[in-house]
Every structure is written in structure tokens, then in C-alpha cells.
N, C-alpha and C positions, 0 to 999 in steps of 0.2 A: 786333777789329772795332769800329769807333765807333759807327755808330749804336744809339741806345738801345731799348729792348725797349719794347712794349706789347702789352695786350690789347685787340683791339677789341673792343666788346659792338655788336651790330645785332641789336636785338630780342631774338633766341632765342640768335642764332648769335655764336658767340666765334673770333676768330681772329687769331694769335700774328702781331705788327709785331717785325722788326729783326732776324735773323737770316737769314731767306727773305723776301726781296723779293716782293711780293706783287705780281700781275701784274692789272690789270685791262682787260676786252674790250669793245671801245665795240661798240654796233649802234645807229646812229642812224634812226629810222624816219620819215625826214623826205621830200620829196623835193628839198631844197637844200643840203643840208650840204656842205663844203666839198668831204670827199674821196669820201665813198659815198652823196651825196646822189642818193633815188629807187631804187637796188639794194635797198632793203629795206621797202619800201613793202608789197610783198604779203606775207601774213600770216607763208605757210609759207614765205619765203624769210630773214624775219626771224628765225622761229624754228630753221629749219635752222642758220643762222647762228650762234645764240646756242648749239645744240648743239657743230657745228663749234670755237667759239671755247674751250669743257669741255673738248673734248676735247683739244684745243690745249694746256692746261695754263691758263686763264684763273682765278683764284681767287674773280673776283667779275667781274661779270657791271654792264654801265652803259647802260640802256636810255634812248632820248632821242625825244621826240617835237615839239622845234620847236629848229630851227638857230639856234645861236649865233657862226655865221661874223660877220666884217666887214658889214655893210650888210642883214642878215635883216632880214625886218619879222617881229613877233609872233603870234602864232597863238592863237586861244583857247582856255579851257580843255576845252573840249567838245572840240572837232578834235584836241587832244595826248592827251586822253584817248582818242578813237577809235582813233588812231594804236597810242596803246601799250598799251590793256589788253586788247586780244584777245591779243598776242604773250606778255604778261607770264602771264594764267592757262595758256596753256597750256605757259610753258618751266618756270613754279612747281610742273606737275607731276609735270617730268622732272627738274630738277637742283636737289642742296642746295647750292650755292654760293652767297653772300649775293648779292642781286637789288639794286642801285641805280638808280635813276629819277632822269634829272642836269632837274630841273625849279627854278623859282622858285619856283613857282606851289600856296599852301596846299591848292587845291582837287585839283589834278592829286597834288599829295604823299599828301592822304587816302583817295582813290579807288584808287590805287596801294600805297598800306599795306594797306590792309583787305584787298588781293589777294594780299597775301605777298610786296611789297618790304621791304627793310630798312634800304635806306639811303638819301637822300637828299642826290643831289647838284645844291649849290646855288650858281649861278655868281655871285650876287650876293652872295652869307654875307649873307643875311637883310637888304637891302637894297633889293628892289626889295617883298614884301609882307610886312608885320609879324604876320601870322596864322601866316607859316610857323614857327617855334619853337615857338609852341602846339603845331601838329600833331605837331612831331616828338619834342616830350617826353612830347605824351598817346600814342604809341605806341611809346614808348623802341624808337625808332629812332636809327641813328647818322647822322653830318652831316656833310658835305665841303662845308668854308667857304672858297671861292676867291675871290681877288682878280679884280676887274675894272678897271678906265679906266673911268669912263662905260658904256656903253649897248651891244648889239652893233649898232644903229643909230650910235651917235654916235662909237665908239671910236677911230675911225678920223682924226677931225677935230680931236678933243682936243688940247691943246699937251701936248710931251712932260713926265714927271715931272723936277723940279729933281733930288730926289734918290729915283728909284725902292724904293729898298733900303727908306730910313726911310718913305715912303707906303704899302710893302704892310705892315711889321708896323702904323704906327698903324692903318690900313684894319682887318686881321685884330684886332688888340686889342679892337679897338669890336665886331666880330664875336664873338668868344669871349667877351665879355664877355656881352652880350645872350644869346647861349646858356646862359652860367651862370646868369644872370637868369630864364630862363624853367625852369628846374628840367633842365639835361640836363646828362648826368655827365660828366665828362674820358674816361672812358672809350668816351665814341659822338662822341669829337668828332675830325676828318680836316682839317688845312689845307692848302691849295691857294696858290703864289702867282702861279696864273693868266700861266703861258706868254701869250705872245699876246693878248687881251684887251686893247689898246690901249696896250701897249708896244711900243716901238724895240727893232730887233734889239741894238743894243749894251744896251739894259734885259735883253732877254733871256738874255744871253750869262752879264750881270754877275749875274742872280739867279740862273743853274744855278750858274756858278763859286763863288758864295758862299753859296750855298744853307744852310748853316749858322747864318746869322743868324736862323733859324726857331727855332730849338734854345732858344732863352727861352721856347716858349712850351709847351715838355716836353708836347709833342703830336704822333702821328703827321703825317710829311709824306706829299703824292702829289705828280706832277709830272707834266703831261700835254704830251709834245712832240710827239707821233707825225704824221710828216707837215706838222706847221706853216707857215706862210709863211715865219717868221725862216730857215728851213731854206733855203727855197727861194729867196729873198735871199743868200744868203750861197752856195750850189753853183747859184743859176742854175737851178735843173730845175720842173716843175712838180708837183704835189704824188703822181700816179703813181708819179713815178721818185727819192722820195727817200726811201727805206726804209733807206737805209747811214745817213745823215746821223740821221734818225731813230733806228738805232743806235745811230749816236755818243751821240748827246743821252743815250738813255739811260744808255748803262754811264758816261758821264759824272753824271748825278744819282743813281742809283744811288749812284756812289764818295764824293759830295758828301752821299749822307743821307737819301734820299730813300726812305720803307719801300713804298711804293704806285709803279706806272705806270701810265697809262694810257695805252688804245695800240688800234692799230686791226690791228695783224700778232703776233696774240699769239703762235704755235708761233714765231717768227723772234724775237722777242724776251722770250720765256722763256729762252731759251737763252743771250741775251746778261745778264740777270738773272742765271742760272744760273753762268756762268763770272764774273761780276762779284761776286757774292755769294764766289764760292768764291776770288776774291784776296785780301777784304776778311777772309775766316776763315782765310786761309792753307792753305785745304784744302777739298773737295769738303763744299757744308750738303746735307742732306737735309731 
């Protein structure tokens, strides 16, 4: 098996990268997001949900309170807060699985720490407000640094990258770098090369296929296809009906190195994790 081993540290909780693909369960509490925007808007639907997604086999848990589809407008920090901190106290008192909050936003990051997130996923890797590294080393919390294009206003409009590949390591280098800087350990730190995000499907295709040029930067990968547009480009379906394609994607990054997914069909795609894990050990991982 290739991929290399780590330990994540999130705060309290420690959990073993590179053998068991670690499977992460979005529950977006927005009401525009791309695939389940509005279905979880009401409190106990979002938190049934979040139960559902445990029980499913989800390892970690990604709670989101303002859409980062194509063309979203911003939300403020009060309204993403309202959004997510009623669901977050009460799923923090049912399940130990580490709780991720996918925000920019320093303020929303420490409102949400103090409540018993632990990780902080950050669609901009510390690009859009310079406060947030503070927050996440004063609460040695761990960090998912994902590449973006521009804006999820602007992403769209951007001209495409000359060379995709070499843009997201320089992007992520400047990222991990500033995270070193602000005192956080290799150990809390998760890169992302932002599926989607204002790249072309052929960008998309060329960073799952090569997905291993991540591997200089000897830090857990995640890889978030689930449902995406590039999908739906490519089989034509709208984002309902592409759950195979979504498959593919995964046991494809998965094979390419990828220790984290994220994904919105966890119990469907644990199992493709599961059999994909178990070719890469040549045998059944527990």
C-alpha cells in the first residue's frame, strides 16, 4: 500500500491517516448549496442527519453554514453562526467523532471551537482573513488548507490555470507555510486541492489522475468530489443522479493517495473506501 501513514492530532482527538481511508459526512446548513441546499436548515433535521451520517460509518463529521457553490453570495458571521451552532451543541453531545466547521471566517472558527469543533475547514487555506491561524493554533485545532480559483463569486469567470498542477502546490506552499508561521504543528494540518473551485473539468481530471504530486508536501491529502459539476459535465446527469460517477471519483483518488473523502452518500461510499482500501493492502484493512 502507498500511501503514507499519519497521525491527525484535532485538539483532543488523534486519528490514524493511511491505511483506512477516512471517510468524511458534509451536512451543509445552508439553504443554497449546490446538492442539499435548504434540507437541513431545520435544526433537528440537520442534526438527525449528522446522527444518520455516524451511523453510516462517517469518521468525521463537516458542518457548513454559508454555500460555496459557483456564484453564492456571502453570509455573515452572525447568520453562519446561527445556522451552525445550535446543530453543532447538540450533535457534540452525542457523538465522539471529530466535528469540522468548513468556514473562512476567524470569528465563526472561534465560536465553533469553544463549542467542541476540532477542525477547521478552510476553503481559502488562510486567504481570505489573516485572524484565522491565530484562532486555530490558540486552540490547537487541526486545518484543511484547500485550494481555490478566485472567489465562489468570481470562480467561475477566471481564465483557466496555464499550468493547474504547478498553481495549487505554489497556492498550498504559501498556505502551509503561514500555518507553520503561526505556530501549528504538521501534525493538525489536512491539504485539499479544491475539486471544483474554479477549475476546468480537464484541471479536474488531471489533479485526481496525478494526485500524487501532493506527496512533497508529507501531509495528509482529502479530496472532495461528491456530486460535483466536473461529473456532471462529463455523464451529462444533474447533480441527483450522479452518485456512480461520484464513485468512480472516489475509488479513483482513494487508488491515487488520497487518506480523507469527503462526500455527501457516506454508507455508499464507505464501502467503495472499504473495497478500494482493501486492494491497495492486498487484503481486507480493518
Amino acid at each position: 500500500m502507498f500511501r503514507r501513514a499519519y497521525v491527525l492530532q484535532a485538539r483532543d482527538k488523534r486519528l490514524e491517516l493511511g491505511r483506512r481511508t477516512r471517510v468524511m459526512g458534509v451536512v451543509n446548513i445552508t439553504p443554497d448549496s449546490f446538492y442539499d441546499g435548504g434540507r437541513f436548515l431545520e435544526r433537528s433535521k440537520a442534526v438527525e442527519c449528522c446522527l444518520q451520517l455516524v451511523e453510516g460509518g462517517a469518521h468525521i463529521l463537516d458542518l457548513g453554514g454559508e454555500s460555496s457553490r459557483p456564484g453564492s453570495h456571502p453570509v455573515s458571521a452572525d447568520e453562519e453562526l446561527e445556522r451552525i451552532l445550535p446543530v453543532l451543541q447538540e450533535v457534540r453531545k452525542q457523538v465522539s467523532v471529530p466535528i469540522s466547521i468548513d468556514t473562512y471566517k476567524s470569528v465563526v472558527a472561534r465560536e465553533t471551537l469553544k463549542e467542541g469543533a476540532d477542525i477547521v475547514n478552510d476553503i481559502s487555506a488562510f486567504g481570505l482573513d489573516p485572524e484565522l491561524p491565530q484562532v486555530v493554533a490558540q486552540w490547537d485545532a487541526a486545518v484543511v488548507l484547500m485550494h481555490m480559483r478566485g472567489t465562489p463569486q468570481t470562480m467561475q469567470e477566471i481564465s483557466p490555470s496555464q499550468d493547474i498542477l504547478e498553481e495549487v502546490q505554489n497556492d498550498l506552499k504559501a498556505a502551509v507555510s503561514k500555518a507553520f508561521g503561526n505556530g501549528i504543528s504538521k501534525e493538525r494540518m489536512i491539504i485539499d486541492p479544491g475539486i471544483g473551485f474554479g477549475k476546468t473539468v480537464e484541471d479536474n481530471c488531471k489533479i485526481l489522475n496525478r494526485l500524487s504530486f501532493l506527496e512533497t508536501f508529507d501531509l495528509p491529502i482529502m479530496v472532495g468530489t461528491s456530486r460535483k459539476s466536473f461529473l456532471g459535465k462529463i455523464l451529462g446527469l444533474p447533480a441527483q443522479e450522479r452518485i456512480w460517477g461520484s464513485a468512480a471519483s472516489v475509488a479513483i483518488a482513494i487508488m491515487r493517495g488520497a487518506h480523507i473523502v469527503r462526500l455527501h452518500d457516506v454508507a455508499e461510499m464507505d464501502q467503495v473506501a472499504q473495497i478500494s482500501d482493501a486492494v491497495l493492502a492486498e487484503g481486507p484493512v480493518q
